[in-house]
Backbone of each chain as ProteinMPNN parsed JSONL, in Angstrom:
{"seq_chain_A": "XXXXXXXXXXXXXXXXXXXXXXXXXXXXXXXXXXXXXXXXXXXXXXXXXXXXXXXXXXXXXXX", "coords_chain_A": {"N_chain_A": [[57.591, 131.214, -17.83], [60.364, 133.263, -16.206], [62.407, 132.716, -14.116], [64.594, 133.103, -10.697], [65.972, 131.216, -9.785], [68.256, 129.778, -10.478], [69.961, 131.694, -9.71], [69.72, 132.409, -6.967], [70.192, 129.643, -5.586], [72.75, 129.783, -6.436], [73.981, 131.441, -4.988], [73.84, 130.318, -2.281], [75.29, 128.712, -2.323], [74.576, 125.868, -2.923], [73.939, 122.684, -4.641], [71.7, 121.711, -7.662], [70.859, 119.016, -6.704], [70.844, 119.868, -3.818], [69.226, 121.566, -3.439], [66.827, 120.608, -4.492], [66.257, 118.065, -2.332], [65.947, 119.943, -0.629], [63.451, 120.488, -1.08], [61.987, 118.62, -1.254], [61.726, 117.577, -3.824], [62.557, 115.987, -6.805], [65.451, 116.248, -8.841], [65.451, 115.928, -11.435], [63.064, 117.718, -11.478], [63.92, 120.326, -10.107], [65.867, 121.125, -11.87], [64.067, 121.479, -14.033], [62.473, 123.424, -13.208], [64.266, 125.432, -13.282], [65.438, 125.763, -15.62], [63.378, 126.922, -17.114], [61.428, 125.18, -18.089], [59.851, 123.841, -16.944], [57.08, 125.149, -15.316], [56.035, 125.434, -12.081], [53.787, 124.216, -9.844], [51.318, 126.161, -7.47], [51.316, 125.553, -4.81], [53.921, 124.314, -4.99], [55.627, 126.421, -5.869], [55.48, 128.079, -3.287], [56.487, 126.819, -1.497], [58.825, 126.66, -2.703], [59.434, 129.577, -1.932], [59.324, 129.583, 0.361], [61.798, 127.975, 1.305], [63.893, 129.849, 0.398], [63.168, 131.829, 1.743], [61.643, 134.398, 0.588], [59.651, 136.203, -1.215], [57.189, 135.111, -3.69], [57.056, 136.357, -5.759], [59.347, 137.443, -5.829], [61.146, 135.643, -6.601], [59.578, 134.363, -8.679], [59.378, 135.812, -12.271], [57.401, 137.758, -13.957], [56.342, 137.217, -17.993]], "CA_chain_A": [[57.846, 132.194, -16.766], [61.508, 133.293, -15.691], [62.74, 132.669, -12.446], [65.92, 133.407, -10.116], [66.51, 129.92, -8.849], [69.895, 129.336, -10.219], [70.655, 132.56, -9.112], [69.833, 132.169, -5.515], [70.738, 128.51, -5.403], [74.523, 129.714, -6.425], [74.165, 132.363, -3.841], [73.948, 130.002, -1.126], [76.308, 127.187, -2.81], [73.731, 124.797, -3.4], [73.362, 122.066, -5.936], [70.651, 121.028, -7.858], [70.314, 118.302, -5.619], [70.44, 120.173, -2.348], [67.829, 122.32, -3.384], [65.591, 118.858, -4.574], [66.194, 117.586, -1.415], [64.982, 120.769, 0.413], [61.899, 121.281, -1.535], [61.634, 116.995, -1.523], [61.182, 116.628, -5.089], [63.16, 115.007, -7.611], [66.762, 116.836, -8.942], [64.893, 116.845, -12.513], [62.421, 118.614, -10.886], [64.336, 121.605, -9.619], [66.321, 121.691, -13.575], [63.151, 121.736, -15.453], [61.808, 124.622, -13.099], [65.24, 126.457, -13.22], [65.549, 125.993, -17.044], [62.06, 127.354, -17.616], [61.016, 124.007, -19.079], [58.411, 123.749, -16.231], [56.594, 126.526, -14.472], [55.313, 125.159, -10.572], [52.514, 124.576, -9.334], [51.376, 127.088, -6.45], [51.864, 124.437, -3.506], [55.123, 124.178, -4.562], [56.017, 127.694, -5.453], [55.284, 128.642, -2.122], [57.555, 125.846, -0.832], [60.406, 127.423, -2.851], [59.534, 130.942, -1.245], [59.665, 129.217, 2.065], [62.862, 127.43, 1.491], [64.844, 130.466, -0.137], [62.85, 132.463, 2.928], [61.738, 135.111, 0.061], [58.318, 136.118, -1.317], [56.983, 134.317, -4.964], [57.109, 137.472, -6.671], [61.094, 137.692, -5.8], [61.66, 134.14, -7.493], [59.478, 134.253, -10.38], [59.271, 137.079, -12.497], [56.468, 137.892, -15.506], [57.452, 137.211, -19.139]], "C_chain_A": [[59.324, 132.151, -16.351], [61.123, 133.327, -14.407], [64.227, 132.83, -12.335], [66.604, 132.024, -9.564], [67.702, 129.675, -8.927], [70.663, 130.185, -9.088], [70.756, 133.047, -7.534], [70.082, 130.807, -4.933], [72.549, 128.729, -5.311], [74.694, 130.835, -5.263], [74.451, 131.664, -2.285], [74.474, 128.754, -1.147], [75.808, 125.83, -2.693], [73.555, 124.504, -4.428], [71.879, 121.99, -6.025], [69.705, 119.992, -6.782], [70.346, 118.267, -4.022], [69.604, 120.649, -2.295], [66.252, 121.559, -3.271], [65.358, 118.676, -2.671], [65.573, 118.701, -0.224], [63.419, 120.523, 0.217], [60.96, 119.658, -1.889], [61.0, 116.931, -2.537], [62.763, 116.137, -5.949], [64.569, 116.253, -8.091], [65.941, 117.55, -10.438], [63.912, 117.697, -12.313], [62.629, 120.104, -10.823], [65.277, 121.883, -11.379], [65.234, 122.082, -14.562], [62.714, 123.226, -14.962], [63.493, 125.729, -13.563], [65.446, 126.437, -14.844], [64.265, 126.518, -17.694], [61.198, 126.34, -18.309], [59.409, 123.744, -18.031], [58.054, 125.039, -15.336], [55.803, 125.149, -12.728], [54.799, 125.336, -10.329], [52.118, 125.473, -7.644], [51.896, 126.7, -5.14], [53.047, 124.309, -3.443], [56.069, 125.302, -5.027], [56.215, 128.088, -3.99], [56.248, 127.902, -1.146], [59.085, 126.296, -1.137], [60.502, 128.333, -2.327], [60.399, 130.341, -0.092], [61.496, 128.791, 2.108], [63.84, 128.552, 0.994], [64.385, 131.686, 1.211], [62.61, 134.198, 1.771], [60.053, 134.962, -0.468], [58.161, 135.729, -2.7], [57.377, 135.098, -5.932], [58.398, 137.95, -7.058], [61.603, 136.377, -6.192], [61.067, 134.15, -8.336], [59.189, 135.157, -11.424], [58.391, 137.134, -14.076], [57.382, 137.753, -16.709], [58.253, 135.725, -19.272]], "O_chain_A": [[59.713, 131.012, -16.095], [60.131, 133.707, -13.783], [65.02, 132.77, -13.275], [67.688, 131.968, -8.984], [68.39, 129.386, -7.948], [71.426, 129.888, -8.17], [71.584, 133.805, -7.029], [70.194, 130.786, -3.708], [73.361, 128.186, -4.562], [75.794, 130.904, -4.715], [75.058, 132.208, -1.363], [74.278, 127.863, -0.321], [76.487, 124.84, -2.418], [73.161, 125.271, -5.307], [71.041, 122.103, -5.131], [68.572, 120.057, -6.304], [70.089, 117.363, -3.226], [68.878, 120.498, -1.312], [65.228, 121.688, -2.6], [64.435, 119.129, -1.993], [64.925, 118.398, 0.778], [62.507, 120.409, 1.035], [59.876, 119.488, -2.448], [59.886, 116.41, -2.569], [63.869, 116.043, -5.417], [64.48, 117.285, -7.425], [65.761, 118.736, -10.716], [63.889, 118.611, -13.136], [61.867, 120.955, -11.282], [65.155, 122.99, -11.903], [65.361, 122.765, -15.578], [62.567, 124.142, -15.771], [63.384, 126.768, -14.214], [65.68, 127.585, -15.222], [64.218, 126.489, -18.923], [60.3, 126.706, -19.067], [58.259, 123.534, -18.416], [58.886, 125.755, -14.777], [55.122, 124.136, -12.886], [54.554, 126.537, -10.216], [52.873, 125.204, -6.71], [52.719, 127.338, -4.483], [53.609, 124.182, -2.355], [57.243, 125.235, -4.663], [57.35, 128.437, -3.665], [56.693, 128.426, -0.125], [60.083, 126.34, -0.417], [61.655, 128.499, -1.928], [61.569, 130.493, 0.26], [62.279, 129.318, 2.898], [64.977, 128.132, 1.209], [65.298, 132.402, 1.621], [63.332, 135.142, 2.093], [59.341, 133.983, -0.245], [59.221, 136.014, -3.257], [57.993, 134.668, -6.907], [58.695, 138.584, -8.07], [62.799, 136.218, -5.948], [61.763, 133.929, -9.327], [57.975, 135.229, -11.236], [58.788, 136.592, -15.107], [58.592, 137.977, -16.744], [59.136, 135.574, -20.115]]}, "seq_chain_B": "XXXXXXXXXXXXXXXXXXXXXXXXXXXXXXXXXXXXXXXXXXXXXXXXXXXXXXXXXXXXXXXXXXXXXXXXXXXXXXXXXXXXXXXXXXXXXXXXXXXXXXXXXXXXXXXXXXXXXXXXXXXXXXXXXXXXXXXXXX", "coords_chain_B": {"N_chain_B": [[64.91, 107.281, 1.519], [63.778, 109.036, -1.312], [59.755, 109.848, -1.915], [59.151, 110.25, -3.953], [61.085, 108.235, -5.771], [60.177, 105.815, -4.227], [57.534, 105.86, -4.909], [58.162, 104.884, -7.996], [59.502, 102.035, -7.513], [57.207, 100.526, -6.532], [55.903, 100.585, -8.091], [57.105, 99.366, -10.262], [57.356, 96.787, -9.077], [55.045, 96.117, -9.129], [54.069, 95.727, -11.404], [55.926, 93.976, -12.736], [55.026, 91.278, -12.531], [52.588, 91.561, -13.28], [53.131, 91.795, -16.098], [54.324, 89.602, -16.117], [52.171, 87.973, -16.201], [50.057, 88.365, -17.949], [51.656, 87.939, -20.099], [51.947, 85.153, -20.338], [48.965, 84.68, -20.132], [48.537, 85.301, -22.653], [50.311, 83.004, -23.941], [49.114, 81.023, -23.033], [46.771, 80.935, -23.964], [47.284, 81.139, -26.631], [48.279, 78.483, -27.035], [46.198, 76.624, -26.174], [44.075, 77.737, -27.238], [42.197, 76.192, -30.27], [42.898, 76.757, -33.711], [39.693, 78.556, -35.538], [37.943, 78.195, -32.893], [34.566, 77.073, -31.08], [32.983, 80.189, -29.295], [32.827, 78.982, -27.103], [31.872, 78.587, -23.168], [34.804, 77.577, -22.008], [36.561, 78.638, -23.557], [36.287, 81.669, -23.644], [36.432, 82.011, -20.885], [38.819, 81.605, -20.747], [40.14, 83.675, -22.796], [39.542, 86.141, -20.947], [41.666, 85.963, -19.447], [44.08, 87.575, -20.356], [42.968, 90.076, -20.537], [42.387, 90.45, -17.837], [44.755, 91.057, -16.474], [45.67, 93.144, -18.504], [43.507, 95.286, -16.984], [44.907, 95.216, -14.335], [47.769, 96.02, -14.944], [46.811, 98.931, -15.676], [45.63, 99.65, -13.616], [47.808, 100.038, -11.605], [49.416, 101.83, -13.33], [47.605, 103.359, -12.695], [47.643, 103.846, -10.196], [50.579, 104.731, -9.685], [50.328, 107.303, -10.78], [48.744, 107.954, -8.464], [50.429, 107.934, -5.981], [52.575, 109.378, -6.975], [54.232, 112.211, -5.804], [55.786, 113.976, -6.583], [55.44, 116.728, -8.819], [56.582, 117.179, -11.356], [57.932, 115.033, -12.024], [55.384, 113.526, -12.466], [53.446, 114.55, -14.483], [55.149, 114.06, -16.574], [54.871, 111.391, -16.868], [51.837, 111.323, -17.245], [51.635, 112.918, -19.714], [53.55, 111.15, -21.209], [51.19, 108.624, -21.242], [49.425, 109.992, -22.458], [50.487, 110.619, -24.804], [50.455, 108.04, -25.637], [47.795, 107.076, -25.95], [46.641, 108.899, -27.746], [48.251, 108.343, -30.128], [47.691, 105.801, -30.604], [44.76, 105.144, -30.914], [44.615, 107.462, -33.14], [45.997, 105.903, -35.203], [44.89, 103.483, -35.276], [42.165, 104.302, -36.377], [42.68, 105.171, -38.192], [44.132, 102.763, -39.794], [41.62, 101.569, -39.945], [39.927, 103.061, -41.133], [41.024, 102.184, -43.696], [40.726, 99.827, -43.822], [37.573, 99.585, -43.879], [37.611, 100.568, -46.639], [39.366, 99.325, -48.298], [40.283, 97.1, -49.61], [42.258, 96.042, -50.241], [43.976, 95.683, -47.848], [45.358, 94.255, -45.175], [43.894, 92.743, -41.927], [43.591, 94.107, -38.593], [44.2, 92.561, -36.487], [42.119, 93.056, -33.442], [43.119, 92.279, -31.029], [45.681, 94.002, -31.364], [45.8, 96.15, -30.099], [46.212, 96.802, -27.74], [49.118, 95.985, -27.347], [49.742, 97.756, -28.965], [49.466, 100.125, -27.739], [51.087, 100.129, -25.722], [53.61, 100.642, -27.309], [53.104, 102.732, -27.814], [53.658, 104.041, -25.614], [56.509, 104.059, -25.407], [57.314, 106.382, -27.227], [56.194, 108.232, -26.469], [57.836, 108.67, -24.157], [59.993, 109.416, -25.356], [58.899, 112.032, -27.167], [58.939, 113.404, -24.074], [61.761, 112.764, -23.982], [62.698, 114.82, -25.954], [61.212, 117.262, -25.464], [61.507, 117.642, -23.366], [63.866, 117.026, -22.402], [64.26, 114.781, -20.765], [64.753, 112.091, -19.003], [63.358, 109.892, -17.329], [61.757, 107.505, -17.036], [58.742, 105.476, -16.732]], "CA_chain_B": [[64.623, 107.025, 0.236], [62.489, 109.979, -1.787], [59.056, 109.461, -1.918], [59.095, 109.616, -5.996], [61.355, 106.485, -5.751], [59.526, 104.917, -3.352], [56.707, 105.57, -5.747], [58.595, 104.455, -8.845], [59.819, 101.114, -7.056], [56.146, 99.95, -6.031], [55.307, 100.694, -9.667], [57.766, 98.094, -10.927], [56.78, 95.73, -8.232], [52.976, 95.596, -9.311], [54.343, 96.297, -13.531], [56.792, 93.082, -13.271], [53.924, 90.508, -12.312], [51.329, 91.785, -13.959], [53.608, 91.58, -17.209], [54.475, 87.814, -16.421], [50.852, 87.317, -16.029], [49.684, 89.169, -19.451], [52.683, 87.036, -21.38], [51.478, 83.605, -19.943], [47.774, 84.517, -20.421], [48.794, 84.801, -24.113], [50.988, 81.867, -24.662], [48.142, 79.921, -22.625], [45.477, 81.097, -24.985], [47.595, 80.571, -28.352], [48.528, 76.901, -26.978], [45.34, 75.984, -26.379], [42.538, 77.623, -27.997], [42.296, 75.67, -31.509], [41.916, 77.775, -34.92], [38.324, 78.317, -35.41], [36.956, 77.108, -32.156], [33.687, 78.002, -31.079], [33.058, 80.661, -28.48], [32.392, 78.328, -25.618], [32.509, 79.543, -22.001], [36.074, 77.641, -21.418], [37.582, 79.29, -24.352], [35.582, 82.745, -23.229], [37.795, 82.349, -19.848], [40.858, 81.86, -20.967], [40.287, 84.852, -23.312], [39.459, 86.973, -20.004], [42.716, 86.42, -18.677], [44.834, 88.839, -20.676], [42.028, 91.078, -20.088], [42.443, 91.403, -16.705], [45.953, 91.701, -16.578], [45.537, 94.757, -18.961], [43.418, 95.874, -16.311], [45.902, 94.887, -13.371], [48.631, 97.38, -15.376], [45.844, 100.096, -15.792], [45.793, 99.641, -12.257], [49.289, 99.903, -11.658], [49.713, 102.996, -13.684], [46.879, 104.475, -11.999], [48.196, 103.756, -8.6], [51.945, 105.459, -9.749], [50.441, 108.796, -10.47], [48.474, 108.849, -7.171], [51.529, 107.934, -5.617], [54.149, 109.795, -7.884], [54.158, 112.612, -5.301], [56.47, 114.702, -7.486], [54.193, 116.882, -9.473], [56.745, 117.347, -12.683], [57.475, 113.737, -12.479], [54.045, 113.136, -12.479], [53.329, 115.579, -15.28], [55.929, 113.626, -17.175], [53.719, 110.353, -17.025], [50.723, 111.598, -17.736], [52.067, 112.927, -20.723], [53.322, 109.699, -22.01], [49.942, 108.199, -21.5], [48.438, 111.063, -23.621], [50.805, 110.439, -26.01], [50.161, 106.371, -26.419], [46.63, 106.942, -26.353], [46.601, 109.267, -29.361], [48.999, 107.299, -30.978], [47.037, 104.024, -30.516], [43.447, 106.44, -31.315], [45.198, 107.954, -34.364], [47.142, 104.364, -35.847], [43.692, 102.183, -35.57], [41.665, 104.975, -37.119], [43.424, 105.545, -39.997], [44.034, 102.085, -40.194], [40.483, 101.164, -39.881], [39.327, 103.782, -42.268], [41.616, 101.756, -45.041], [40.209, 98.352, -43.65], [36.661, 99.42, -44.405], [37.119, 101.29, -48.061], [40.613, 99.165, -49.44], [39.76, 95.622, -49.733], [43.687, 94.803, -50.255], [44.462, 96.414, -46.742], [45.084, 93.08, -44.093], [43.166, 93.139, -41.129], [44.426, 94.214, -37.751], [43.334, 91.93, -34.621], [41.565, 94.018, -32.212], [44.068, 92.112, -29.708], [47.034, 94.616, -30.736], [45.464, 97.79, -29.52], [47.101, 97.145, -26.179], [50.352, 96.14, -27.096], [50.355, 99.057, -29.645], [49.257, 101.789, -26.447], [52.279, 100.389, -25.122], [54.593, 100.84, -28.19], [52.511, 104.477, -27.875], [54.33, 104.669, -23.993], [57.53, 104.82, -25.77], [56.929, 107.174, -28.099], [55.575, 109.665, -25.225], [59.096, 108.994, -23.871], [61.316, 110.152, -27.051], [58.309, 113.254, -26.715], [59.524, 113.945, -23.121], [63.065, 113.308, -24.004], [62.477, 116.116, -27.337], [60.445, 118.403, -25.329], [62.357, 118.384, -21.426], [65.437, 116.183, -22.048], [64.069, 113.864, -19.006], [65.365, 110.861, -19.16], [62.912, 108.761, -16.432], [60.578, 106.461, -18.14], [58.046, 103.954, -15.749]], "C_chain_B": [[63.638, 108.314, -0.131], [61.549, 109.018, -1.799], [58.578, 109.475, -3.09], [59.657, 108.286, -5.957], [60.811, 105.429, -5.276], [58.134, 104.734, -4.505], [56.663, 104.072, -7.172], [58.694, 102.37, -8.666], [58.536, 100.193, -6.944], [55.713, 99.889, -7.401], [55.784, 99.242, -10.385], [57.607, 96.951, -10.626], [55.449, 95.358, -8.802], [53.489, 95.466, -11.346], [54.876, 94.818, -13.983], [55.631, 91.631, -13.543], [52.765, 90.619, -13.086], [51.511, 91.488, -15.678], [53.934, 90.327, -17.862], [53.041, 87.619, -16.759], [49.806, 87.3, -17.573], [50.539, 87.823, -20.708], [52.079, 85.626, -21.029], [50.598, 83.437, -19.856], [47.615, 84.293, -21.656], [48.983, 83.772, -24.436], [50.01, 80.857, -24.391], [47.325, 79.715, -23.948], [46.02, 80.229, -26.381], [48.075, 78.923, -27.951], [47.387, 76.222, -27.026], [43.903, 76.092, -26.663], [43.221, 77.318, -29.41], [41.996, 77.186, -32.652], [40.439, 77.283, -35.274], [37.738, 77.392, -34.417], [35.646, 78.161, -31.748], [33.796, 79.199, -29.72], [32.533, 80.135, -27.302], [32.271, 79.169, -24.353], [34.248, 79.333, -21.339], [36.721, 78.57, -22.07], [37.495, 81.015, -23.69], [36.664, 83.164, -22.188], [38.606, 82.332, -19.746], [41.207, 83.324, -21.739], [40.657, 86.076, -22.341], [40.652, 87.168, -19.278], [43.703, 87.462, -18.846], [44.439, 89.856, -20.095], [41.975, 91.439, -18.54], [43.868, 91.665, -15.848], [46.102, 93.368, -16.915], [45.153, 95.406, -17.787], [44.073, 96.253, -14.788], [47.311, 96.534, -13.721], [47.848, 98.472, -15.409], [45.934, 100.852, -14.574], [46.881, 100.145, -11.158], [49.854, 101.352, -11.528], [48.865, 104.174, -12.906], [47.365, 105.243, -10.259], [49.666, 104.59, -8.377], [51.05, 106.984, -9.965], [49.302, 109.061, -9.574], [49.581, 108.861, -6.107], [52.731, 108.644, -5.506], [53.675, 111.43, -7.005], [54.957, 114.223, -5.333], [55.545, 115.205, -8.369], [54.898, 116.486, -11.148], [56.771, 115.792, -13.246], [56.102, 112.898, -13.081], [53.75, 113.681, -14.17], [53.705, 114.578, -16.553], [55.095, 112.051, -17.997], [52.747, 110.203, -17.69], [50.708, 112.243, -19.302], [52.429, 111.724, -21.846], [52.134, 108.968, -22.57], [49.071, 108.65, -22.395], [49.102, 110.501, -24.631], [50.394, 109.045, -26.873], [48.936, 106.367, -26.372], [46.357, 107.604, -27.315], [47.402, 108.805, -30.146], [47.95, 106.398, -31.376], [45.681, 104.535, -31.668], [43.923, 106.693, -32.664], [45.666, 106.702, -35.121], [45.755, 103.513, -35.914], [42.644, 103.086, -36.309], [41.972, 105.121, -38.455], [43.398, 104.289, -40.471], [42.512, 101.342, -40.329], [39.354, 101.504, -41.126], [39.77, 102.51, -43.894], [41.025, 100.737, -44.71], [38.908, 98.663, -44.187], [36.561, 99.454, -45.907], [37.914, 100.396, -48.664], [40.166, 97.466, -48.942], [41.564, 94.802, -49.37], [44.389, 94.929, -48.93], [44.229, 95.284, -45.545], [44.627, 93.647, -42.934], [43.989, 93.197, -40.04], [43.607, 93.751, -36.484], [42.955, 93.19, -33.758], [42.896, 93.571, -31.223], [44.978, 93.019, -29.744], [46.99, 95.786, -30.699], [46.379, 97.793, -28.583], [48.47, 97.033, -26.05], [50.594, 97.46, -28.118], [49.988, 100.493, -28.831], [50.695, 101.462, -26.076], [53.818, 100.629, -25.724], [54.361, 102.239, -27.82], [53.861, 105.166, -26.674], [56.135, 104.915, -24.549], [57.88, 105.64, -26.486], [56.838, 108.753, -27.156], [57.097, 109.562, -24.421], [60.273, 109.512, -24.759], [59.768, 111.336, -26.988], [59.048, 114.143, -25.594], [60.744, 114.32, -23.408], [63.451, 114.533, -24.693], [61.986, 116.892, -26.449], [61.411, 118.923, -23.859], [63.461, 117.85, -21.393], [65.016, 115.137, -20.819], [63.872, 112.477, -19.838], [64.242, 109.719, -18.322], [61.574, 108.199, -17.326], [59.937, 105.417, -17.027], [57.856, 102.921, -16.55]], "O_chain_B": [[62.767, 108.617, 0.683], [61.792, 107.812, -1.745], [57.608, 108.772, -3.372], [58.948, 107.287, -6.077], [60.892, 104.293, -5.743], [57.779, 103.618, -4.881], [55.956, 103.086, -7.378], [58.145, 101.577, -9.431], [58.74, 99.022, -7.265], [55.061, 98.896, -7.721], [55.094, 98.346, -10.872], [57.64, 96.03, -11.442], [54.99, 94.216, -8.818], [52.792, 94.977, -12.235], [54.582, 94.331, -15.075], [55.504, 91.098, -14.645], [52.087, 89.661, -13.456], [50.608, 91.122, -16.43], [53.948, 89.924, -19.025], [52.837, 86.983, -17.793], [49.081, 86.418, -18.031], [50.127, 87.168, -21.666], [51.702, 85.079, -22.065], [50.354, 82.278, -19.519], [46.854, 83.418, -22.068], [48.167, 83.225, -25.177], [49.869, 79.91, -25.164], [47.236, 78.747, -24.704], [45.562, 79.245, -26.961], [48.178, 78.196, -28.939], [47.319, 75.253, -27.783], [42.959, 75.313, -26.538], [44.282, 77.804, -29.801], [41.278, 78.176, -32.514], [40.031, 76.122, -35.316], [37.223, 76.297, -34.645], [35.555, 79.377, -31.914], [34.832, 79.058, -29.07], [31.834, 80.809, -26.545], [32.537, 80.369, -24.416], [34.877, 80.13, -20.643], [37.438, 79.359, -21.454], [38.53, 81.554, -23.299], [37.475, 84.085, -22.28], [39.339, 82.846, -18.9], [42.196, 84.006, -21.472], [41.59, 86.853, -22.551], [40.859, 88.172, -18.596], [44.16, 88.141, -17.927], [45.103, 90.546, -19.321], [41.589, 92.523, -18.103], [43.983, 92.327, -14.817], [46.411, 94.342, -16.23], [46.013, 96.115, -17.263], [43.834, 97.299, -14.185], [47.585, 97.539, -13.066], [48.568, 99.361, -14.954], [46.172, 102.043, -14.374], [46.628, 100.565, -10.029], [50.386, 101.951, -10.593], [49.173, 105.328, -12.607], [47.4, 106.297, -9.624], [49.982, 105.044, -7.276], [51.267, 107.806, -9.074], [48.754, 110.159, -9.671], [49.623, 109.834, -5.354], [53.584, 108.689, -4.62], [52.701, 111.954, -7.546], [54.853, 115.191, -4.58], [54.747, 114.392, -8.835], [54.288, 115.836, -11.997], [56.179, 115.302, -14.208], [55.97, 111.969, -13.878], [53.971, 112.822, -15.022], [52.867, 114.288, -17.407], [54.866, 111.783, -19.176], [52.55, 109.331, -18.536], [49.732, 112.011, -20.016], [51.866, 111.445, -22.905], [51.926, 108.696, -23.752], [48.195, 108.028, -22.995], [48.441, 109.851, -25.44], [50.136, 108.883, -28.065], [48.596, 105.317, -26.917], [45.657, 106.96, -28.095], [46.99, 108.994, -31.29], [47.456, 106.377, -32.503], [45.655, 104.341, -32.884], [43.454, 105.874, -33.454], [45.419, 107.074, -36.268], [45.714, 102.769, -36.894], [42.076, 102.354, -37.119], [41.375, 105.152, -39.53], [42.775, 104.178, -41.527], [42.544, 100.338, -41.041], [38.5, 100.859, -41.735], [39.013, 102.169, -44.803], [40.423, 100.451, -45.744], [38.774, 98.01, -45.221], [35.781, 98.73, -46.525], [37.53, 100.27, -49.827], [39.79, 97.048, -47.847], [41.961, 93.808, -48.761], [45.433, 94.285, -48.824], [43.149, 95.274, -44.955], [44.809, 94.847, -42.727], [45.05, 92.576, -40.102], [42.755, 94.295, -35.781], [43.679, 94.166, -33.563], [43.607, 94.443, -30.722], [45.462, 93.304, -28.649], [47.864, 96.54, -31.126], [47.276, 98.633, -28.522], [49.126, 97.582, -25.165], [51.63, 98.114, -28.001], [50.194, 101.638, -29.234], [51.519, 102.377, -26.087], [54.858, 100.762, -25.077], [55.326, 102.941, -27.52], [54.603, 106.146, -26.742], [56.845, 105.819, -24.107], [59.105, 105.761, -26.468], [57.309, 109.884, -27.275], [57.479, 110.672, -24.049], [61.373, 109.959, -24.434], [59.744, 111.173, -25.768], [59.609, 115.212, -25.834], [61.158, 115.476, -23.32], [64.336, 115.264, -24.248], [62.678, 117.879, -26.695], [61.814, 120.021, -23.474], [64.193, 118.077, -20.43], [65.871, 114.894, -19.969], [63.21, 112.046, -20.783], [64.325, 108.573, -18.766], [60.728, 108.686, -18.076], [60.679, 104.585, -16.506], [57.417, 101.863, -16.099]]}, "name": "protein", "num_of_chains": 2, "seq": "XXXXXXXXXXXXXXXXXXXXXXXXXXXXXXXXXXXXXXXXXXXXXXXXXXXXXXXXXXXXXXXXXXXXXXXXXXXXXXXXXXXXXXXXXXXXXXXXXXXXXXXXXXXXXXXXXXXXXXXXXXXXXXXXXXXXXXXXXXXXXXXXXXXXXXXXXXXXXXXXXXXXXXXXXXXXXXXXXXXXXXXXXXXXXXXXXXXXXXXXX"}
């Protein structure tokens, strides 16, 4: 599944590991989802919505 | 401190002990059970000690991914484990098959199932590293 994460992470001049530290998981964490290597589980989808303040559907996109 | 590290850390804590305990249940055993002794009950209990080491690490591992609070981390783990149990599963099968049919084929102690799951655990880490690049290994 693609997602926008880099692209709203560099929007708001956050590293890797500011974003981790929002969403309290691990740094590889937030690279595997932003490299497409891992897709997220719903609990913590919804945690990235919250923390980018955007709805799931506007961070991860079909395909 | 994250609460993956915090995980990780408690892991190593219960992993380091349990590893002395496993190595010095061995060396006990091979010092002082004789070749060909019978199956007494002392010998019986000294046997049991590895054995519940193993299960001490089982323990261990089980306790890191209720712990590991990180799902991918987690993910990551549990993966390994898959991998050294079909390893292990796959490597005594095959070899087992040749032990029954090939006569010239030396026999393989039951004892090194467990250290060959844990040859398996690195194996499932060169997987991870090939499949996600992730470097963390328990």
């Amino acid at each position: 599944m693609r997602n926008r994460l880099k692209e709203l992470r560099a929007e708001r001049g956050w590293s890797q590991q500011d974003l981790a530290e929002r969403l309290e998981v691990s740094r590889q964490s937030v690279n595997a989802i932003e490299t497409g290597k891992y897709d997220p589980s719903l609990p913590l989808a919804f945690r990235i919505a919250e923390v980018f303040a955007m709805r799931i559907e506007e961070i991860f996109l079909k395909g | 401190m994250a609460a993956y590290n915090l995980a990780f850390r408690r892991y190593i804590r219960r992993f380091v002990p349990l590893t002395i305990a496993y190595g010095a249940s061995v060396a006990l055993a091979t010092a002082v059970i004789p070749d060909g002794a019978p199956a007494s009950p002392g010998i019986i209990a000294i046997a049991v000690l590895p054995g519940l080491a193993v299960v001490g690490w089982l323990w261990a591992m089980a306790r890191l991914l209720v712990e590991l609070d990180d799902e991918y981390l987690r993910m990551l783990e549990v993966r390994k484990f898959l991998v050294a149990t079909g390893t292990t599963l796959a490597l005594t099968s095959i070899w087992g098959i040749l032990e029954l049919f090939t006569p010239a084929m030396p026999k393989l102690p039951v004892f090194f199932v467990f250290p060959l799951w844990c040859l398996g655990l690195a194996v499932g880490a060169v997987f991870n590293r090939l499949r996600f690049g992730a470097a963390r290994c328990a």
